[in-house]
KESE-239087 format. One record per residue: x negated, y negated, z of N, C-alpha, C in turn; residue in one letter; residue number from 1. Coordinates in steps of 0.001 Angstrom, whole numbers, always signed. Atoms other than C-alpha are relative to their C-alpha. Layout:
BEGIN
PT      n.X      n.Y      n.Z     ca.X     ca.Y     ca.Z      c.X      c.Y      c.Z  r    k
PT        X        Y        Z        X        Y        Z        X        Y        Z  A  NUM
...
// end
This chain:
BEGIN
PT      n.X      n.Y      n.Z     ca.X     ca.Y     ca.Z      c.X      c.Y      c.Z  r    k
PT     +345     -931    +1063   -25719   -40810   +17687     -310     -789    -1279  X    1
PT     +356     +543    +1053   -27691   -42183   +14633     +943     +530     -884  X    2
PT     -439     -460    +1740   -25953   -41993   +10982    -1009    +1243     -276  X    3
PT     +574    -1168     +330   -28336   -39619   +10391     +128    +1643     +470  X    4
PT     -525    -1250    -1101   -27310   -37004   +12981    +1264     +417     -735  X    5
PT     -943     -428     +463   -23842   -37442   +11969      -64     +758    -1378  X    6
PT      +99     -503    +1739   -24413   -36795    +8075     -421    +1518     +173  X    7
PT     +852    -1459     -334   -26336   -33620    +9147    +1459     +962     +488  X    8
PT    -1186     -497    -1016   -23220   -32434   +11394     +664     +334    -1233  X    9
PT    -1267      +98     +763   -20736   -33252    +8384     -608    +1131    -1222  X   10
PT     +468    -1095    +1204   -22805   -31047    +5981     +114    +1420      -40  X   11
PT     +703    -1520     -285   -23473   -28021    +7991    +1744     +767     -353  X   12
PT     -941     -480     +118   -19403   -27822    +7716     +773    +1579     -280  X   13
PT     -525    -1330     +625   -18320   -25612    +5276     -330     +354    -1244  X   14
PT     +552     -288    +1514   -19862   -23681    +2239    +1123     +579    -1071  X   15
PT     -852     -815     +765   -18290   -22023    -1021     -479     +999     +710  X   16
PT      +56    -1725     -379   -16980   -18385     -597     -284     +544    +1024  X   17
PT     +723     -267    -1201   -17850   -18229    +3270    +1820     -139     +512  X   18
PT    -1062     -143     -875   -14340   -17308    +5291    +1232      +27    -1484  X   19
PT    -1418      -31     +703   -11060   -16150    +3124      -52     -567    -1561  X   20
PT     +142     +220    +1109   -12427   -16568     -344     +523    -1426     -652  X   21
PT     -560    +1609     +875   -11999   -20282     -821    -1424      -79    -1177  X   22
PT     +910     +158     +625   -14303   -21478    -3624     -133    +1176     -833  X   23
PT     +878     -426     +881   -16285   -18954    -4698     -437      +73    -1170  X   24
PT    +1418     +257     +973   -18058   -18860    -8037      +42    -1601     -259  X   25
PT     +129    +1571     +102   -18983   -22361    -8444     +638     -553    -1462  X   26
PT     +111     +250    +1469   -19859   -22261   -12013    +1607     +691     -686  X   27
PT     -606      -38      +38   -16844   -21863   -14257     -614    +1343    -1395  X   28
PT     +660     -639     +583   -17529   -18644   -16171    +1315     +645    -1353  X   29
PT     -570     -459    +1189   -15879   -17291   -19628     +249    +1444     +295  X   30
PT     -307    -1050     -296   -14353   -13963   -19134     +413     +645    -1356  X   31
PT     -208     -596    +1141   -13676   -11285   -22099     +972     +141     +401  X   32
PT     -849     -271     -504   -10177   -10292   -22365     -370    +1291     +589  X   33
PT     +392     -925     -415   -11264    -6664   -21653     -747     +143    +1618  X   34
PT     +535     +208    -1384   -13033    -7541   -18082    +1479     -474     +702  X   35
PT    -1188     +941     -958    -9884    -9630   -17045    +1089    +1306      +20  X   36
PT    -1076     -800     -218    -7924    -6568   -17955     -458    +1300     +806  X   37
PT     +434    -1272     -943   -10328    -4084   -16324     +198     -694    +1955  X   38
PT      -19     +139    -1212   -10304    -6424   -13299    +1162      +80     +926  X   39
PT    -1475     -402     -674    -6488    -6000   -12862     +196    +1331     +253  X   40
PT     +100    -1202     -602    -6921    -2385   -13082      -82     +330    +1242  X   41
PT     +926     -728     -874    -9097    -2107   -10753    +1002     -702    +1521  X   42
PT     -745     +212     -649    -6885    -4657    -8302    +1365    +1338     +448  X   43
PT    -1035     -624     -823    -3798    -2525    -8410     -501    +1282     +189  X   44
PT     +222    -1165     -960    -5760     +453    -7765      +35     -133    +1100  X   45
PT     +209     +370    -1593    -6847     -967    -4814    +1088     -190     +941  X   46
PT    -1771     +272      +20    -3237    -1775    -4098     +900    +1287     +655  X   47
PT     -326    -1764      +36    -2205    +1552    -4632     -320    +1013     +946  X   48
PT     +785     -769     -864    -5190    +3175    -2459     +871     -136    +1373  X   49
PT     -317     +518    -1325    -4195    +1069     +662    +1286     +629     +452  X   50
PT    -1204     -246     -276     -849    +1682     +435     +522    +1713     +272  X   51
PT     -549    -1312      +84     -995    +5640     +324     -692      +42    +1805  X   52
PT     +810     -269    -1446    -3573    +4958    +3190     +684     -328    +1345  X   53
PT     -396     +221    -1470    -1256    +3286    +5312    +1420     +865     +376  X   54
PT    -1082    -1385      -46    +1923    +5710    +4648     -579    +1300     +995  X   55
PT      +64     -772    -1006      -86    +8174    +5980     -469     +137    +1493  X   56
PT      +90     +351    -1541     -669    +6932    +8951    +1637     -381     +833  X   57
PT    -1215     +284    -1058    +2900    +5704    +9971     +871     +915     -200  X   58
PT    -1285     -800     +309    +5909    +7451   +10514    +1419     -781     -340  X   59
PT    -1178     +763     +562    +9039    +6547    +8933     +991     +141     +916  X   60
PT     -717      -65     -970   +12019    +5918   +10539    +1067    +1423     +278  X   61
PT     -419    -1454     -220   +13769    +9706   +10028    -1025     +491     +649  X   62
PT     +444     -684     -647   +10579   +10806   +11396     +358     -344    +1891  X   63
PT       -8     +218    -1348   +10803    +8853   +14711    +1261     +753     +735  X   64
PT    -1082     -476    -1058   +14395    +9710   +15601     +207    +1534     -304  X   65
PT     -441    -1562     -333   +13940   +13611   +14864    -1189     +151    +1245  X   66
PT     +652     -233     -853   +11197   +13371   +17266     +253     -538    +1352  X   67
PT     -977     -242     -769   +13376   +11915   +19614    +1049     +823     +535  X   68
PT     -470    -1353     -928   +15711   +14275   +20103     -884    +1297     -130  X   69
PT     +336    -1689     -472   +13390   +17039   +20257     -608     -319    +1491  X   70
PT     +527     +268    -1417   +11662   +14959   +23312    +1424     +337     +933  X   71
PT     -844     +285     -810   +15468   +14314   +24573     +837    +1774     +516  X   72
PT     -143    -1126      -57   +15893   +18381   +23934     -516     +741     +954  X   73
PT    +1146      -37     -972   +12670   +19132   +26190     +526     -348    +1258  X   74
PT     +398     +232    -1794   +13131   +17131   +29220    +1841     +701     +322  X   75
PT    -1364    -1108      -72   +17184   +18909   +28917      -99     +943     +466  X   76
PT     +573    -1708     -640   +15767   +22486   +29282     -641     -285    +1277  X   77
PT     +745     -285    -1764   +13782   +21314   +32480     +903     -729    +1127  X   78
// end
């Protein structure tokens, strides 16, 4: 394999901001305080959202064991 091949190989690697937010913006940019504080907003909304989103999807643990004994109530009566 020429040097040249290799160098090619070693480049194609890895870019900014491509897999799990390493890098990204290159350039180093000046932020207002007002953006930095809207951008935390806007984080723990997001925060917030997820978290109602995944509540309602699971059941807590009082729910599981009343729905146990109503199964263990069920197969009783038959």
């Amino acid at each position: 394999m020429s040097w040249r091949m290799r160098r090619r190989r070693r480049r194609r690697r890895r870019r900014k901001g491509r897999r799990r937010g390493g890098g990204g913006k290159g350039k180093e940019q000046q932020q207002t305080e007002s953006q930095m504080r809207w951008r935390l907003k806007e984080r723990k909304r997001r925060r917030r959202r997820m978290k109602k989103r995944k509540r309602a999807t699971t059941t807590t643990r009082g729910e599981e064991e009343e729905m146990e004994g109503e199964e263990e109530k069920e197969e009783e009566q038959q």
